[in-house]
N, C-alpha and C positions, 0 to 999 in steps of 0.2 A: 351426678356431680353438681353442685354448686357453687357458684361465687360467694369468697367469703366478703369480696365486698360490694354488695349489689345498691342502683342508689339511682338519682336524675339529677343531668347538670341544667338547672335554668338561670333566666336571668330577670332577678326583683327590677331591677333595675329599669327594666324596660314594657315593664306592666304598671302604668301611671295608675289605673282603676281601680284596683285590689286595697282590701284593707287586711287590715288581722285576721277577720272573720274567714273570708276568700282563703288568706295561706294559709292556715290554719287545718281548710279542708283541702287544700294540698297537701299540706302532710300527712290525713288522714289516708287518701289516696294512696299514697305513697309508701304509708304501711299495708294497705292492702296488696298493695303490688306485691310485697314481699322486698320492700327499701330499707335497709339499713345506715342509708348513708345519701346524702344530698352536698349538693355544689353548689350553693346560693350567692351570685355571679350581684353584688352590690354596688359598685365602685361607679360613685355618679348619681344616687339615692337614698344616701343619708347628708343629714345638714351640717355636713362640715365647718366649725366653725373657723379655722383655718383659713379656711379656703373656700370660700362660699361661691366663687365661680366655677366650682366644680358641679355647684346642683341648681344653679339658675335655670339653667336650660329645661331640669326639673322640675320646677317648682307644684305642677300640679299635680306631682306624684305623693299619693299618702301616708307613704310613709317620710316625709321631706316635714311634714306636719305633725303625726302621730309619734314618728322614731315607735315603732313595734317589731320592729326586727328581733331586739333581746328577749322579747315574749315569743316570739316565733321559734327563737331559737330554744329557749324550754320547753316548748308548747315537742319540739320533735325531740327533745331530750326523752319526753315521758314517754315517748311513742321507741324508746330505745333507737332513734336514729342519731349519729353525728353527722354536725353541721359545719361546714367550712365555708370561708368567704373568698368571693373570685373576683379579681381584677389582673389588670394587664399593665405588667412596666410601660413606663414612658407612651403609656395609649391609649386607646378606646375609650369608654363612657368614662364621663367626668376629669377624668387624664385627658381628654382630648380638648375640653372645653379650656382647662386652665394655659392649652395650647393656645388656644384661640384668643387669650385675656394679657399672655405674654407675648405675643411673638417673635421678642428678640433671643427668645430659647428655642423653638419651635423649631420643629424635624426641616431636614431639606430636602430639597430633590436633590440627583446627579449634576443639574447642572446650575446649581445654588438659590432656585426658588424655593418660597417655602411649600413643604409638601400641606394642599387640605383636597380632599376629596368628600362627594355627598355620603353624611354620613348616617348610620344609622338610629335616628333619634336623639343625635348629639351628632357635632360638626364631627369630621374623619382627619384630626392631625395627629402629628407623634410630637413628642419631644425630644430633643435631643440629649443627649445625657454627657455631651462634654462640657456642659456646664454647670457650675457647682449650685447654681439655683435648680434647676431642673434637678437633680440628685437628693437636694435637701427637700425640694416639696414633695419627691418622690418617698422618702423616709419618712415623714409627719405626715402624709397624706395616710401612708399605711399605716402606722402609729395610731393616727389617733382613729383608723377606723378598726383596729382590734383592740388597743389596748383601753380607747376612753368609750369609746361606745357598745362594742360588741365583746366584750370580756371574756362571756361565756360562750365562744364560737369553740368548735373544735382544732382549727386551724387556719391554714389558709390556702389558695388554689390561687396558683401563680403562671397566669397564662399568656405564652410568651405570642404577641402579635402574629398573625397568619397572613396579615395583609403588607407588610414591612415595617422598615424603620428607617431611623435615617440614615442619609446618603452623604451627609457632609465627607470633606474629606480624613475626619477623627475618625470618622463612626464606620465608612462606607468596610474594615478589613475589621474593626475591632470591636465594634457593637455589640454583640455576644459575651465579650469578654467584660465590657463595662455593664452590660446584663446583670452578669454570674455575682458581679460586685456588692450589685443592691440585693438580687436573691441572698446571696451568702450572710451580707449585716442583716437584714430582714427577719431571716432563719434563726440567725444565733439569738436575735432577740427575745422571739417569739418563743424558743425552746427556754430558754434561762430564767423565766417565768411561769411556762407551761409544760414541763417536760416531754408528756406524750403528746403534743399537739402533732396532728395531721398536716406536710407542710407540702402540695403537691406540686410536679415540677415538671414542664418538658425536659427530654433525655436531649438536647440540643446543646447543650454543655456540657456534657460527654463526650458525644459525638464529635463538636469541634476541636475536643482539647483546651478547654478553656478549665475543666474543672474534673477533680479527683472524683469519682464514684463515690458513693458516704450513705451508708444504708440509713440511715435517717431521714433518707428524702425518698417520698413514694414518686413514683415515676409515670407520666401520663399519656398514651396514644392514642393518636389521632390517624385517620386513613389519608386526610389532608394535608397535613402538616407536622405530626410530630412518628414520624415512621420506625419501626421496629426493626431492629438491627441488630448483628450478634453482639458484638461490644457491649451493648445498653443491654442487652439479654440475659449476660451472664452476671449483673452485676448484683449483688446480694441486697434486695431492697423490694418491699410492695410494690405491684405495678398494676396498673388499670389499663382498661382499651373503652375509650368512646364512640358512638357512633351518634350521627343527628337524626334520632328516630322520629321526630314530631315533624320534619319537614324535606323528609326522604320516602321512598316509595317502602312499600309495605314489607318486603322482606329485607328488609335492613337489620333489624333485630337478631333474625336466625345467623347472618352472616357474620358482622360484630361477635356473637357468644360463639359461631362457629372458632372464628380469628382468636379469641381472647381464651377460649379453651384448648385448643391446638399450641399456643407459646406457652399456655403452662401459666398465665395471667392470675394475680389473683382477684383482679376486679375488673368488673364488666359496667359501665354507668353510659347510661343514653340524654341525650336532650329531650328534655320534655318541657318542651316550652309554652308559655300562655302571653306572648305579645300582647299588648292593649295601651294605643298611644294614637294621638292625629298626625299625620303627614300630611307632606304634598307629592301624592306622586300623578305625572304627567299632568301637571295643570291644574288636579281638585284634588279639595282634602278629602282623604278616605283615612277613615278607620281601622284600626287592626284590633280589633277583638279578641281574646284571649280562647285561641284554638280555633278561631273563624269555624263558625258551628252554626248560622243562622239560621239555619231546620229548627235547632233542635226547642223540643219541647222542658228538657231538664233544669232542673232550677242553679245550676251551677254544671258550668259547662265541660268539666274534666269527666264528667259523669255522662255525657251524652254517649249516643252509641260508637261514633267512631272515632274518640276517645278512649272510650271504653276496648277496644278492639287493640288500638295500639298498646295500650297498657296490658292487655292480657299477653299481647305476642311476646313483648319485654319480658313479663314475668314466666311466660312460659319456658321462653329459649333461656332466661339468664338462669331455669333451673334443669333445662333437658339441651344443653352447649348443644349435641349431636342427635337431635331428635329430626324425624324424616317430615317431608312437605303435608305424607301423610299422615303420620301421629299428630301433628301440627291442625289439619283440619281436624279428623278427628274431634281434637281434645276443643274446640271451637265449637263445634256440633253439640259435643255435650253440655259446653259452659253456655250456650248462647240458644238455645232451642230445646225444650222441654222435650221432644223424640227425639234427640243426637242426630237429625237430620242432615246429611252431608251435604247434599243438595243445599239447601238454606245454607249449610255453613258457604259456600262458595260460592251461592250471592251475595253471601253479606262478604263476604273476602273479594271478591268484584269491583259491589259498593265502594267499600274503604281505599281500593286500589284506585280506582279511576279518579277517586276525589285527594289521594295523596298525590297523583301526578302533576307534576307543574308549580307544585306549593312552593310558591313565592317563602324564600328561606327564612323573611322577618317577618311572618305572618299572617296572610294572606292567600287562600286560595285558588286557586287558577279560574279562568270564565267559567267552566263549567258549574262552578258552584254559583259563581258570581256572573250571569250571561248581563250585567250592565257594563261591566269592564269589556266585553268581548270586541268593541268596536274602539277600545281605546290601545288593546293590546296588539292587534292583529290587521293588516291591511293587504291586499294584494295578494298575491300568487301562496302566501306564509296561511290569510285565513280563509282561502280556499282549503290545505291539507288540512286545518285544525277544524275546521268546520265539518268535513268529511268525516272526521275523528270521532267530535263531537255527536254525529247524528249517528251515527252508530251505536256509542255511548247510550243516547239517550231514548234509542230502541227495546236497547236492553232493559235500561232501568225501565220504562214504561210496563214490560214483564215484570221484574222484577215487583214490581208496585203492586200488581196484580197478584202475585202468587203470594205475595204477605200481609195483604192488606191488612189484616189485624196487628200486624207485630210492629215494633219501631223501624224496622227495617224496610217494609214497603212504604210506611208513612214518609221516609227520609229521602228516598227514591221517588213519591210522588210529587214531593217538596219544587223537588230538582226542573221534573217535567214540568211543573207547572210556572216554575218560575218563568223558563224558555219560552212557553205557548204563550205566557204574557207578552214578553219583552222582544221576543224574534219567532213570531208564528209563523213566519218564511220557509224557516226551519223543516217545520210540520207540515208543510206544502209540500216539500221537498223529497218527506221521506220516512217520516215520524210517525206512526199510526197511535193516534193518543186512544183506540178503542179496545 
């Protein structure tokens, strides 16, 4: 069995670095995966003319300069994929900023502050939508990013906040329902233009009673936030199940196509994300990288090996939903190792597992990869356990290294060791046998 609609949700938006060329072979990827369909999450990195405080914050993103997106979006027309564009009512990227520019609309807390939390790569506000400005920039903000710029999108992905909204006293019982208001004019737009446009939607206005079932709206699950339910189950409409495969541990894939083949789904789409943006986090700017992969030797990083790994488990599970842990290695053994060696395959499934642990969720991978963060993240009795953790870990890979030495596999594993014997030889005082 297959999903008919198989794909990755990322977000342009938050990859400053990338140019056409870059997306481009993302899409390519993405056909290999066996992708029909992509979620290209934009809201906050195109140059709104509008509303130009929606992309300051921006501005050293490339496409903020170039506008390539409508070549991107052809570019995965020919590769048979559709394209839809992701943003979030009243929130997140670029919504949040124009927060920040007004804030006599801006979201509240419960007890009438205004809500801003640190956010990610744009400030963390909401707006409030009892106000007819906040409504109106909402509608022309979305406007003019399908209808004047991105034309030729397949639709659109309408993702309703996971972290809140506001709290005033209009919003705090009704919020949902003045939601469903701007989804609804948004939709009818969008369709009286584009008939078959793709228009995707949490089931959360179902669910509350805010809004009639309408099989023209494909419906989207999340294991976080947009939860499967009979109601929303039976209702006669496309429906997808996400999982965040790029910054979750390794069997995330199998379980997601388990989930979304079991309800009878007919689309199964993961995060496959390539962050690359400067912050501040604890004190120094660090970099996020697109797929944090500093090993690798690949000249484009979606292509490195354990990269490569997560996109093979996607495309495995999202076409064998019910396949076993072992047909899983197995079919790894033959795809990744010239003798189908199981053994190999389960250090390279080791590999990939201990360096998916801890992935910092906007980018960033945990000390182990990065043992220069280890003394920024961890103190006291916390990296005493991790530490322990770690030198275990990094026992192994020191095997590991050895038994592959020719393949990318132990090269990427000796990477690991050697960064450590650099940066905390302690370590290997401790416990590490680098022989």
């Amino acid at each position: 069995m297959s999903f008919s609609i198989r794909g990755y949700y990322v977000i342009p938006s938050r990859n400053q670095f990338w140019g056409l060329d870059e997306w481009c072979r993302y899409v390519d990827c993405s056909y290999e995966d066996g992708c029909n369909f992509l979620i290209l999450w934009i809201a906050g990195s195109f140059r709104s003319r509008l509303y130009p405080e929606t992309w300051q914050y921006n501005r050293l993103h490339r496409n903020i300069e170039q506008n390539f997106y409508p070549e991107l979006i052809d570019y995965a027309h020919k590769k048979g994929i559709r394209a839809v564009l992701g943003f979030t009512p009243y929130a997140y990227d670029g919504v949040a900023s124009f927060a920040a520019a007004h804030l006599d609309f801006a979201g509240r807390n419960a007890d009438g502050s205004v809500h801003k939390t640190r956010g990610i790569h744009d400030v963390g506000m909401w707006l409030c939508p009892n106000y007819p400005e906040s409504r109106e920039f909402m509608l022309n903000y979305v406007r003019e990013m399908f209808f004047e710029f991105h034309p030729n999108a397949d639709g659109l992905f309408i993702e309703s906040s996971d972290y809140g909204h506001c709290q005033c006293p209009y919003c705090v019982d009704r919020y949902v329902e003045r939601e469903w208001q701007f989804v609804k004019q948004i939709s009818e737009e969008v369709w009286s233009t584009k008939a078959d446009a793709t228009v995707i939607i949490y089931p959360i206005y179902y669910q509350q009673g805010v809004a009639t079932p309408d099989e023209h709206y494909t419906l989207f699950f999340t294991p976080h936030s947009a939860h499967i339910t009979p109601e929303v189950l039976e209702t006669r409409c496309r429906k997808i199940y996400w999982e965040g495969l790029s910054f979750e541990k390794l069997d995330v894939a199998a379980r997601g196509a388990k989930i979304a083949h079991d309800y009878g789904l007919d689309g199964y789409v993961v995060a496959m994300e390539v962050f690359g943006y400067t912050q501040d986090w604890n004190g120094r700017l660090v970099t996020y990288e697109p797929f944090d992969v500093p090993w690798t030797a690949a000249d484009f990083p979606m292509e490195d090996l354990v990269p490569r790994v997560l996109r093979f488990s996607y495309k495995f599970y999202s076409h064998n939903p019910n396949a076993t842990e072992q047909e899983f290695r197995g079919a790894v053994a033959a795809y990744f190792f010239e003798d189908s060696d199981i053994e190999a395959a389960d250090d390279l499934l080791y590999l990939c597992s201990v360096l998916q642990e801890s992935f910092q969720h906007f980018g960033r991978r945990s000390a182990l990869a990065h043992p220069e963060d280890f003394d920024y993240q961890y103190s006291g009795e916390k990296r005493s356990q991790v530490l322990a953790t770690y030198t275990e870990a990094l026992s192994r890979l020191q095997k590991i290294s050895q038994r592959h030495a020719s393949h990318e596999l132990g090269q990427v594993a000796q990477w690991i060791v050697d960064r450590w014997h650099a940066i905390h030889p302690e370590v290997f005082a401790q416990g590490v046998s680098r022989t």
